[in-house]
N, C-alpha and C positions, 0 to 999 in steps of 0.2 A: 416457453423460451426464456431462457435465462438473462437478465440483465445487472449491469451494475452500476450507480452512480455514486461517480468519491466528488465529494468536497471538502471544504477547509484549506487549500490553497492559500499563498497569499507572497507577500514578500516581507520577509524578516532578517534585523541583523544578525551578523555573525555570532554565535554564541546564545542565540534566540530559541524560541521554540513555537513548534505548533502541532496541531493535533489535525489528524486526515480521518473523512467517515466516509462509510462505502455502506450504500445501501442496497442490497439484493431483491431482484423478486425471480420466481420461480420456487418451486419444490425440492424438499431434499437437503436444503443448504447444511443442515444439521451433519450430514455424514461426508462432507467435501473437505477435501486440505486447500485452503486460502490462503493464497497470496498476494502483498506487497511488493507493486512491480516499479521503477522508474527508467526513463527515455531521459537523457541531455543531450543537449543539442548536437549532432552532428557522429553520436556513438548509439551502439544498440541498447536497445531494455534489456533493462537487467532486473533480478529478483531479489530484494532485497529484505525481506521478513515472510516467511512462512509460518501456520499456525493448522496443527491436524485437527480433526474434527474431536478428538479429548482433552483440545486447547494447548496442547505443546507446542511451544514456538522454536522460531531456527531461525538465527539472524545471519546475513553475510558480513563477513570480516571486519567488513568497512563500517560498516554502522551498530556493529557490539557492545553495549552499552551505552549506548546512546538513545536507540529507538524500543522503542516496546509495542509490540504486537498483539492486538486484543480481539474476540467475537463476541457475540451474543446472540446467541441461537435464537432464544423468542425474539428476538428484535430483526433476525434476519441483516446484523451488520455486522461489520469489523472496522474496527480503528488503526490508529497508527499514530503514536506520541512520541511525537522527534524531539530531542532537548539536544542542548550544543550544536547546533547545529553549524555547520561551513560551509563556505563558496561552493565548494566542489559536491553537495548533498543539490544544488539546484538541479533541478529536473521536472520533466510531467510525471507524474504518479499515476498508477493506476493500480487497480483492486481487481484481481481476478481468480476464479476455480484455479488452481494449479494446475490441475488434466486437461482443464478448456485452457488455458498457455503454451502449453506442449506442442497444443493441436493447430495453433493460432489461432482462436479462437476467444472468443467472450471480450475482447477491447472494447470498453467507452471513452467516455472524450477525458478522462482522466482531468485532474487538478494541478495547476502550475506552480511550482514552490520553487521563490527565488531570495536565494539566499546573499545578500550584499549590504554593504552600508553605504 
């Protein structure tokens, strides 16, 4: 069974940064398109960094050039390095299969990034 724990959360100012890891276990991770999902309060998760299993990334609008989306196959993780970041990037994060997203599927308790001064 597949799991995933992100951490690196935290609260940072405006124009701050930080870095998110997600650690997988199960089999296979090598050939899955991972995602970068975030929750704010009181709207739906949204996807906001994808990365294929050849390492090509795909950012949402909103955070293009700002975040960078990363794997490591031997390591069985993926990252996520937010720079500038804004009020409105605050959210729970979470790291999941993209096919186990679709399905609703694969959620952990995901990591809280609040962005304010």
């Amino acid at each position: 069974q597949v799991q995933f724990v992100e951490s690196g959360g935290g609260l940072v100012q405006p124009g701050g940064s930080l870095r998110l890891s997600c650690a997988a276990s199960g089999t296979f991770f090598t050939i899955y398109e991972m995602g970068w999902y975030r929750q704010a309060l009181g709207k739906q998760r949204e996807l906001v960094a994808r990365i294929n299993s050849s390492g090509f990334p795909d950012y949402a609008d909103s955070v293009k050039g700002r975040f960078t989306i990363s794997r490591d196959n031997a390591k069985k993780s993926l990252s996520l390095q937010m720079n500038s970041l804004k009020p409105e990037d605050t959210a729970v994060y979470y790291c999941n299969r993209v096919g186990l997203a679709l399905a609703g599927k694969g959620w952990g308790q995901g990591t809280q990034v609040t962005v304010s001064s």
